[in-house]
N, C-alpha and C positions, 0 to 999 in steps of 0.2 A: 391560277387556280387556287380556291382558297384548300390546306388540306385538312383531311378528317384524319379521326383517331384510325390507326391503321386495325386495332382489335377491332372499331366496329364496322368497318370496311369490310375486315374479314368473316364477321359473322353474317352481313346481307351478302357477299357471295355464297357464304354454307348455305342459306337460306335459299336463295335462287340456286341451287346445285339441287336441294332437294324438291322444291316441285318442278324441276325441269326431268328429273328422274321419274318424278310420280308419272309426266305428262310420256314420257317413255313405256308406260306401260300400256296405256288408252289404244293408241296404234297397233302393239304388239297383240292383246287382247281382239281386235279388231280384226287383223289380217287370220291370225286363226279360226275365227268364226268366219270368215268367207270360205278359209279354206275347208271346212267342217261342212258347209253347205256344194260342196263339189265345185266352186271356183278353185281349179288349180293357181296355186302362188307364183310358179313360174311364167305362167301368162300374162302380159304386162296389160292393166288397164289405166286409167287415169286415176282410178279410185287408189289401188294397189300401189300405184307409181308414190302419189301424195303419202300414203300411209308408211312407205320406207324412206323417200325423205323427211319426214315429219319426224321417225322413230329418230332417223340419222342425228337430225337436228337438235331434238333430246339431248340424245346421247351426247353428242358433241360440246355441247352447252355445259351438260352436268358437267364432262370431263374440264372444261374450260373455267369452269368457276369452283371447282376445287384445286384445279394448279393453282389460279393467280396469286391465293393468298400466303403460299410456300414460297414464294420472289423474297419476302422475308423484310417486303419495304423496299424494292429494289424496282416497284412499276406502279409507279402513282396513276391515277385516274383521275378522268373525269368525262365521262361518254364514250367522246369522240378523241380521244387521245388518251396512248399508252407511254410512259417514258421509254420503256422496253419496244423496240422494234417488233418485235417476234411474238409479243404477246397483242400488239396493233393488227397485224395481220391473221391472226387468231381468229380474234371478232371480227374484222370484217369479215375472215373465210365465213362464219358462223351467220353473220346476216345477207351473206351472199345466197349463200344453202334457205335460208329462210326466206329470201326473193324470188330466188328459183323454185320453191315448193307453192309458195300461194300463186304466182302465176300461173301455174298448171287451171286453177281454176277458170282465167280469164280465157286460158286457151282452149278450154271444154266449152267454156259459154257460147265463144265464138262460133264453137262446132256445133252446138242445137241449133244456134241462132241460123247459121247460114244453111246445115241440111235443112231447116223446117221450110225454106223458101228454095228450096231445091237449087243451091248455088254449092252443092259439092266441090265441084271443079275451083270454083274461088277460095273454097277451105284447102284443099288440098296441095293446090300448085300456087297460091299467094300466102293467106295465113299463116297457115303451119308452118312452110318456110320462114316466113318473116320472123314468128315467134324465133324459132331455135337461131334463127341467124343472130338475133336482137338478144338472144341470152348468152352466146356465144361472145359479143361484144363485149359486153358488160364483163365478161370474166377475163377477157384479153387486156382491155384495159385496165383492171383491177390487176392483174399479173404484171402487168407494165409498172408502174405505181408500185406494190411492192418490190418487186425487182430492182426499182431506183432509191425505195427507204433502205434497203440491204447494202447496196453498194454507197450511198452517203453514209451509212451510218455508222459501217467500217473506218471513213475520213474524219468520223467526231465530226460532222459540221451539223450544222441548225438545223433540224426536223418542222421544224412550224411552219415552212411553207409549203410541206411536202404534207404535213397534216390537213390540212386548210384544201388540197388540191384531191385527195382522199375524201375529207367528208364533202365538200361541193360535188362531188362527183355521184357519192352514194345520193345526197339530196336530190342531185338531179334520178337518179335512177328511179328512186320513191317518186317520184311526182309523175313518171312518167307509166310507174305501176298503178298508184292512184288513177289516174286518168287512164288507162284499161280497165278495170277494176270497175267504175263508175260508168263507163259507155259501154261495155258489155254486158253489164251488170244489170246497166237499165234497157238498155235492148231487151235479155230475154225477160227482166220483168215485165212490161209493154206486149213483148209478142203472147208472153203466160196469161195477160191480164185482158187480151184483147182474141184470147180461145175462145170459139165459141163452145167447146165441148166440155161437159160440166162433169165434175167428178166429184166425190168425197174429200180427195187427196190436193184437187188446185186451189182451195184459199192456203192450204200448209204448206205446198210447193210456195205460193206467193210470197207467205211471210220470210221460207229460208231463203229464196232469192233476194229478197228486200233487205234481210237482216245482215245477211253475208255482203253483201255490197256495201253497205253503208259501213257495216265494221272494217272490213278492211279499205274502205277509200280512206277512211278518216286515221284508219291505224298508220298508213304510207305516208301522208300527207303531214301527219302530226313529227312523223321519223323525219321527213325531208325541212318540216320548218325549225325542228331541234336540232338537226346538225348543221342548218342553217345558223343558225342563232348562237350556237356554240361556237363556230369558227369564230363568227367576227366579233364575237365577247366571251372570250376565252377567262376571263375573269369571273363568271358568274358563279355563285356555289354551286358546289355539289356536295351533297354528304350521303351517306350508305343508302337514309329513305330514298332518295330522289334517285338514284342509283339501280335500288332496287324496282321502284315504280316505274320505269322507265321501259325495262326489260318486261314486266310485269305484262303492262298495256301495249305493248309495242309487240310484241312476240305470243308471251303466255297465253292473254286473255284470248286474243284472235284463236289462235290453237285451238284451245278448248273449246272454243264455240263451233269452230267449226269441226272437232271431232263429235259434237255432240248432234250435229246435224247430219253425220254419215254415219249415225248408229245404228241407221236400218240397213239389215243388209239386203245385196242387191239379189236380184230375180233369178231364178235358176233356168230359169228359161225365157229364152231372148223376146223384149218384145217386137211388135211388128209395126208401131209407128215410128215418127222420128224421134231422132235419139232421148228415150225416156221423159221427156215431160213430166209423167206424174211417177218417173219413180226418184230413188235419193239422186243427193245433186251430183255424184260424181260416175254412178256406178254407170260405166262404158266399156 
C-alpha cells in the first residue's frame, strides 16, 4: 500500500464523520413525522425497521470515523484493510449493518411481488425464511473470521490471508445482494409496468422502483468488484480522495436517495389492495 499523509487521512475521515452525522438526522426527522401522523414507533414495519437501522448506521460510521484518526498512526488503510485488528472488524461490523439495512428492501419487494400473485404462503413459509436464514449466515460467518483475526493476531503472525479471506467473502455477499436487488427489483418493476390500473402516482412509483434498483445493484456490485480488486492488488493507491469517494458512493449516496424516496409518509389508514403499489416503497 502506497501511504498517505496521515493529517490528510485524518481530515477525509473528519469529513466523512460529518455527513454520515448530517445523514443521521434525515431518519430521525423521518421516524418522528410518522410518528406525528399516529404510526405508533413501537410497531415494527419495514419502513420503521429501515429508518433505525439506517439511523444506527449513521451513527455508527460517524462514531467510527472520528475514533480512527486518534490511533495516532497506529492503523494505516487502505479500504479493505486495517493494520489494527479491531479497527478491521469495525468496518466490517459497519457494512455488515449497511447489507442488512438495504436488503430489507429486496425482502419488501419480494413481498408485493408474491402477494400481488396471491402466492402468500410462498412469501411466508419460503422467502421470508430464507431471507433471515441467509442474513443470519452472513453474520456467522463474519463472527468466525473475526474471531480467527483475534486469536492470530494475539500470535503476531501474518493477517493477509485472513484479510484476503474477509474481503472475498464480503465480495461474495455484494454480488449476491446485487443480484436480489436486480431480480426483485425488476420483478416488481414489470408486474408495476404491466398494471393495467392507471393512477396519477404509477409512472412515480415506476421511476422509484427503477431508480432504487439500478442504484443499489450497481452500488453492491461496484463494492464486491473493489474488494475484489484490492485483495489481489493490494498495491494500488489509495489516498484520503479515493477513501473518501469510496464510502461516499458506496454507502452515502445510496442512503440519501433512497431516504429521499420514503419522504412521503405513509397512509393513516390501511389500504385495501395489495401491499401498497401506489403508495411510498416501504411503507408496510
Amino acid at each position: 500500500m502506497n501511504h498517505v499523509s496521515l493529517r490528510e487521512l485524518a481530515i477525509s475521515f473528519y469529513v466523512l464523520a460529518g455527513i454520515y452525522s448530517l445523514l443521521i438526522i434525515f431518519p430521525f426527522v423521518q421516524l418522528i413525522r410518522i410518528a406525528r401522523v399516529g404510526q405508533p414507533i413501537c410497531k415494527p414495519t419495514t419502513q420503521k425497521t429501515f429508518l433505525v437501522l439506517l439511523l444506527f448506521t449513521a451513527a455508527f460510521r460517524t462514531s467510527f470515523f472520528l475514533i480512527v484518526p486518534l490511533t495516532n498512526g497506529n492503523a494505516t488503510f487502505n479500504i479493505t484493510n486495517f493494520s489494527n485488528p479491531l479497527l478491521t472488524i469495525l468496518d466490517d461490523f459497519g457494512c455488515l449493518v449497511f447489507f442488512t439495512t438495504f436488503t430489507l428492501l429486496i425482502l419488501f419487494w419480494a413481498e408485493i411481488t408474491l402477494l400481488a400473485r396471491n402466492r402468500r404462503t410462498v412469501y411466508s413459509r419460503r422467502v421470508r425464511p430464507l431471507y433471515f436464514c441467509m442474513v443470519a449466515f452472513v453474520y456467522i460467518v463474519q463472527f468466525a473470521i473475526w474471531a480467527t483475526i483475534l486469536s492470530v493476531h494475539r500470535g503476531d503472525h501474518d493477517l493477509s490471508d485472513l484479510d484476503k479471506m474477509d474481503n472475498i467473502f464480503y465480495s461474495i455477499v455484494s454480488v449476491v445482494a446485487a443480484f436480489g436487488f436486480g431480480y426483485f427489483g425488476g420483478n416488481l418493476y414489470r408486474m408495476l409496468k404491466n398494471n393495467p390500473i392507471e393512477s396519477t402516482g404509477r409512472k412515480h412509483k415506476l421511476r422509484e422502483v427503477l431508480n432504487i434498483t439500478v442504484i443499489c445493484t450497481v452500488c453492491f456490485v461496484g463494492r464486491a468488484i473493489l474488494y475484489a480488486v484490492l485483495t489481489f492488488e493490494p498495491k494500488l493507491d489509495v489516498n484520503p480522495v479515493t477513501v473518501a469517494a469510496y464510502y461516499f458512493i458506496s454507502e452515502i449516496f445510496p442512503a440519501f436517495i433512497v431516504l429521499f424516496v420514503l419522504r412521503k409518509l405513509p397512509p393513516t389508514k390501511p389500504a385495501h389492495v395489495y401491499p401498497e403499489v401506489h403508495a411510498p416503497l416501504l411503507n408496510k
